[in-house]
C-alpha positions in Angstrom: 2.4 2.0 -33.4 2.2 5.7 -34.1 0.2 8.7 -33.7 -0.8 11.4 -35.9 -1.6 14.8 -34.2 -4.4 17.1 -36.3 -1.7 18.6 -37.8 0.5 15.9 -39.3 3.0 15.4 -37.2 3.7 11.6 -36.4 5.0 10.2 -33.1 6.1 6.4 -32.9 5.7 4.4 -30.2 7.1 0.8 -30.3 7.8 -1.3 -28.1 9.2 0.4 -24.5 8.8 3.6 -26.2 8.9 7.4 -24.8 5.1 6.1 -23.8 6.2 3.6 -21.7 3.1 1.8 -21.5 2.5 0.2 -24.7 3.7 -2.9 -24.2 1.2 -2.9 -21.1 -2.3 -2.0 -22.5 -4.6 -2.6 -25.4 -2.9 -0.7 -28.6 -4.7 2.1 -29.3 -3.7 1.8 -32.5 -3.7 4.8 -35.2 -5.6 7.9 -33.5 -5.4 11.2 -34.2 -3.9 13.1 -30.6 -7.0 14.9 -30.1 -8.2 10.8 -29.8 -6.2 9.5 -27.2 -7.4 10.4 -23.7 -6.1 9.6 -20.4 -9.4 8.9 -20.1 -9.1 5.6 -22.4 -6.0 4.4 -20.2 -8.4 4.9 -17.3 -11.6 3.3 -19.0 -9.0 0.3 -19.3 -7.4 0.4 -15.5 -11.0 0.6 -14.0 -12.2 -2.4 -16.2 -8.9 -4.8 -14.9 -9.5 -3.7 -11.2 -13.3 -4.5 -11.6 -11.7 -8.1 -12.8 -9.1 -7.6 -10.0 -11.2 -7.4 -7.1 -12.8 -10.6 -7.2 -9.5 -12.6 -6.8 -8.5 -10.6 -3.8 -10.9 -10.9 -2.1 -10.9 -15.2 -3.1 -7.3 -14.4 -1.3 -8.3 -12.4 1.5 -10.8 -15.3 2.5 -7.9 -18.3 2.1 -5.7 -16.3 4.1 -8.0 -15.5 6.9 -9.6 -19.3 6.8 -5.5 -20.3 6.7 -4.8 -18.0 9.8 -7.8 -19.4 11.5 -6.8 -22.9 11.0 -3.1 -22.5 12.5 -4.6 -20.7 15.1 -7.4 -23.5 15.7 -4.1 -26.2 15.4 -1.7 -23.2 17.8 0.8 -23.4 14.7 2.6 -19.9 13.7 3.8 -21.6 10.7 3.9 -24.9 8.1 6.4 -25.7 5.8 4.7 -26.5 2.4 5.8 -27.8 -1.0 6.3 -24.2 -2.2 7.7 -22.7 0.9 7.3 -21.5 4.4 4.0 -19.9 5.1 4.1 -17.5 8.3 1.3 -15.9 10.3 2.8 -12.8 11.9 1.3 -9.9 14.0 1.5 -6.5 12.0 1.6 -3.5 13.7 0.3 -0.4 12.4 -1.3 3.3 13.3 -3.8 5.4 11.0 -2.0 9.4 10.1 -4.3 11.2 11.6 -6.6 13.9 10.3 -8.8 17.1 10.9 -7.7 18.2 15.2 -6.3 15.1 15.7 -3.9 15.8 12.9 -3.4 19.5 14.6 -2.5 17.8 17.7 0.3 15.1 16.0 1.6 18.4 14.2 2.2 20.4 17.5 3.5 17.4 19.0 6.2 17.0 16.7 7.5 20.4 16.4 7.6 20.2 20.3 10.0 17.6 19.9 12.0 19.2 17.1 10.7 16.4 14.3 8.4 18.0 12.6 10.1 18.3 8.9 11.7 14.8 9.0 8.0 12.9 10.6 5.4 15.3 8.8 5.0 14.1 5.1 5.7 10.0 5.9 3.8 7.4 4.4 1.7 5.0 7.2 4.4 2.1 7.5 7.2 5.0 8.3 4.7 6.0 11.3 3.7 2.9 12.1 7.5 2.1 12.7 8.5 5.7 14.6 5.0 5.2 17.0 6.1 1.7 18.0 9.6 2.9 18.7 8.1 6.0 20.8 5.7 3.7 22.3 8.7 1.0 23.7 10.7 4.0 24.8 8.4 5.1 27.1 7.5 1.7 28.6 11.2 1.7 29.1 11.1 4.7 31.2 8.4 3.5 33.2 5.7 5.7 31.3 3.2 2.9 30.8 0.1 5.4 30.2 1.9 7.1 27.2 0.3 8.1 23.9 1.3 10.3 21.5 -1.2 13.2 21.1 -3.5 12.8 17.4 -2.5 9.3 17.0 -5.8 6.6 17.7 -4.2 3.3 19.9 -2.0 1.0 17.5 -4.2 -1.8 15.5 -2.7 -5.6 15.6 -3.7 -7.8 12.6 -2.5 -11.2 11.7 -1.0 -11.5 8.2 0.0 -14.5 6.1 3.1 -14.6 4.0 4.8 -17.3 2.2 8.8 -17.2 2.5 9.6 -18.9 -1.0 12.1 -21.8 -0.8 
């Protein structure tokens, strides 16, 4: 495929190309640049996630009818034609915002953390809370929170370990 800026100047893109992405969406085919928006790759993502979140949520049911039904039968697991399907607790915190965020922040430069715990994605705090949160039930501190942070949320998730 290639495109022809206004002022003659061609640019091929075949295959995994500079582009990278057209192998992945509808060609767009000869266009002048002035043409090809980001805009069209976007017109395209929204219209597969419109078509994508109807399946999810199809999965989001089975897996919550699934976790009811081993919980109903007090399984944790099954082994299946296809593999091992698992229902585990997941442990996670929400990175706080607005004061509560003001608080977290004074909290870990107290503690001398700030630039490695600041700018870390929710699974990386999740992980550091429950660590902080053990360590003071070790040391007796049953009562202990850590300031900006809401209480820890426990959902069940269903995975399938493949064979």
């Amino acid at each position: 495929m290639n495109l022809t800026h206004e002022s003659g100047e061609t640019m091929e893109l075949a295959g995994q190309s500079a582009a990278g992405f057209t192998d992945m969406v509808e060609p767009v085919a000869e266009k002048q640049f002035s043409d090809v928006t980001i805009q069209d790759f976007d017109y395209q993502i929204e219209e597969l996630d419109a078509q994508i979140k109807p399946i999810k949520a199809q999965r989001d049911n089975l897996s919550n009818w699934l976790i009811a039904c081993f919980k109903e039968h007090n399984r944790s697991s099954y082994r299946s034609a296809y593999g091992l399907l698992v229902v585990s607790k997941r442990y996670s915190v929400t990175v706080p915002k607005g004061a509560a965020r003001d608080k977290f922040r004074a909290y870990l430069e107290e503690k001398g953390s700030f630039d490695t715990l600041w700018s870390v994605n929710s699974q990386t705090l999740s992980s550091w809370h429950k660590k902080e949160m053990e360590a003071a039930a070790v040391a007796g501190d049953i009562n202990f929170t850590v300031p900006g942070i809401s209480d820890p949320i426990y959902r069940n998730i269903l995975s399938l370990r493949k064979r």
